[in-house]
N, C-alpha and C positions, 0 to 999 in steps of 0.2 A: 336526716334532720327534717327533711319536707315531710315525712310521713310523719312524724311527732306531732309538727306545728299543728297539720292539717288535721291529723286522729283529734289532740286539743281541741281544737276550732271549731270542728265540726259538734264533739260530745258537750263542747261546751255550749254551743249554742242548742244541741238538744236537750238538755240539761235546763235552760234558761226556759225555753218553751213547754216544759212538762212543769218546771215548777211554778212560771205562770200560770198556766191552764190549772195545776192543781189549786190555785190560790195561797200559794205561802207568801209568810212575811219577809222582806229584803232580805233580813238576816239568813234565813232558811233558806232562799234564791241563790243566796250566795254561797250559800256551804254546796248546795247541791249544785251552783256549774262549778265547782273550784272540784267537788268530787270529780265531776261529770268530766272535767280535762284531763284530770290527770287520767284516766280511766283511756281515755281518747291518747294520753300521752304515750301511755301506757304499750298501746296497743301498733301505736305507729313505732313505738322503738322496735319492736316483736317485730313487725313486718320488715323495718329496715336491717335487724339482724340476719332474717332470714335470706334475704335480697343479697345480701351481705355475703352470707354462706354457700349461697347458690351459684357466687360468680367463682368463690372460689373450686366449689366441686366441681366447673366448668373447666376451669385450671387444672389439676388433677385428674380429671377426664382426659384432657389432652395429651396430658405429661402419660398416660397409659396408651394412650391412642399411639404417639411416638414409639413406645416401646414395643408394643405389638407390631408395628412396621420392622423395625429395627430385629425384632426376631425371627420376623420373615427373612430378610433380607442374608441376616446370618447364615439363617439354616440353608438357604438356598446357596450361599458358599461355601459353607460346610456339606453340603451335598454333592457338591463340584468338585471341590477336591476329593472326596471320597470317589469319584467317578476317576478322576485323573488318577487317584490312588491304586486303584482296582484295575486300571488301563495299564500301568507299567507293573504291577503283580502280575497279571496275564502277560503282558510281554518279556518279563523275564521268563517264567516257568514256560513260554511258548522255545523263547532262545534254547535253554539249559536244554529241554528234551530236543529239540532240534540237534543242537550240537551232540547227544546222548544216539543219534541216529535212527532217533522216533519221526513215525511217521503225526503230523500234525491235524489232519484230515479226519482219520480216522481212529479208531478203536477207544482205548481207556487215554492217553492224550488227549485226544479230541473232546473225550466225556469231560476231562478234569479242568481242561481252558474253559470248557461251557459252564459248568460248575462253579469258577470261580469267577465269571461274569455272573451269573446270577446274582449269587451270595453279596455279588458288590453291588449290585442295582436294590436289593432289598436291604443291605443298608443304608443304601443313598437316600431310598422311599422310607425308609424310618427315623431319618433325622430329619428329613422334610416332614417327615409327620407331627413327630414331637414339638419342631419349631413350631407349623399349626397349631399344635393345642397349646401351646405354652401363648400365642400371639392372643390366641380365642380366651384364655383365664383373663389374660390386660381387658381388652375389649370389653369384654360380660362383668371386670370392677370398672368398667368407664360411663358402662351403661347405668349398672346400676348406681354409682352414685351421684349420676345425672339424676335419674329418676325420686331418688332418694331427698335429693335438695330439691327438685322442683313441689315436691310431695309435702317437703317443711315447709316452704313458702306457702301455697295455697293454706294448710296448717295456720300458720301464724294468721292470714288474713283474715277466715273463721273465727280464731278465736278472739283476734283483734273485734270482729263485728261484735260475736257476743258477749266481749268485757263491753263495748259501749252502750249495747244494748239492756243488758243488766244495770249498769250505771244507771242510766236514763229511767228503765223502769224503776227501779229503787228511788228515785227522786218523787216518781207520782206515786211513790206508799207512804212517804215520809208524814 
């Protein structure tokens, strides 16, 4: 509402001072500040929509920001358990061949428990990974639609000046 007043206010009193200086009659003074505010009104609702829009993308910025934590936080228990998963898989199949009177140290035993540690560490680094990118897509819409609404705002003020300014010069043609 303060941007309106003041958009009015101000076009209208440039409006009053172009159509002095150009010399018109009261009537004509008058048409051109009543244009000149609305023009001014005009331009301050624009900015205040934008202002408007911008806190909200602010909101929504956050509300992704949240959830990229939150996806970290997952994967990185989902990774734990996959650890703790992959610890009692090798601890059985270490028992079963123990109790089978395999030696654990060495040969194809010893290959097969290393093997299935691996295989569990590189799925544990791939769900931590995927949580990464899944956290980085929130982030890169949080950014961008920060950038997006601060981009409309300064937008709407531009255009806010040159509605007033086109008013006002359209007064000194009239």
């Amino acid at each position: 509402m303060c941007y309106v007043l003041a958009g009015a206010a101000l076009a209208g009193a440039m409006g009053y001072g172009t159509a002095a200086y150009a010399g018109l009659s009261t009537a004509a003074t008058v048409a051109a500040v009543a244009s000149a505010a609305a023009a001014g009104a005009s331009a301050g609702s624009g900015v205040e929509a934008a202002k408007y829009n911008e806190k909200v993308a602010k909101l929504n910025a956050n509300e992704l920001e949240n959830k990229a934590n939150t996806e970290r936080k997952v994967g990185a228990i989902e990774a734990g358990n996959k650890t703790v998963e992959t610890r009692q898989r090798t601890s059985r199949a270490a028992a079963q061949l123990g109790a089978g009177g395999l030696s654990l140290s060495t040969g194809t035993s010893a290959d097969l428990l290393a093997q299935n540690e691996e295989m569990g560490a590189v799925d544990s680094l791939t769900i931590l990974n995927n949580s990464s990118r899944k956290a980085l897509g929130y982030e890169t819409k949080a950014s961008n639609l920060i950038s997006q609404a601060k981009s409309a705002t300064k937008q709407a003020y531009i255009r806010g000046g040159t509605s007033i300014l086109g008013s006002v010069a359209s007064v000194g043609m009239i």
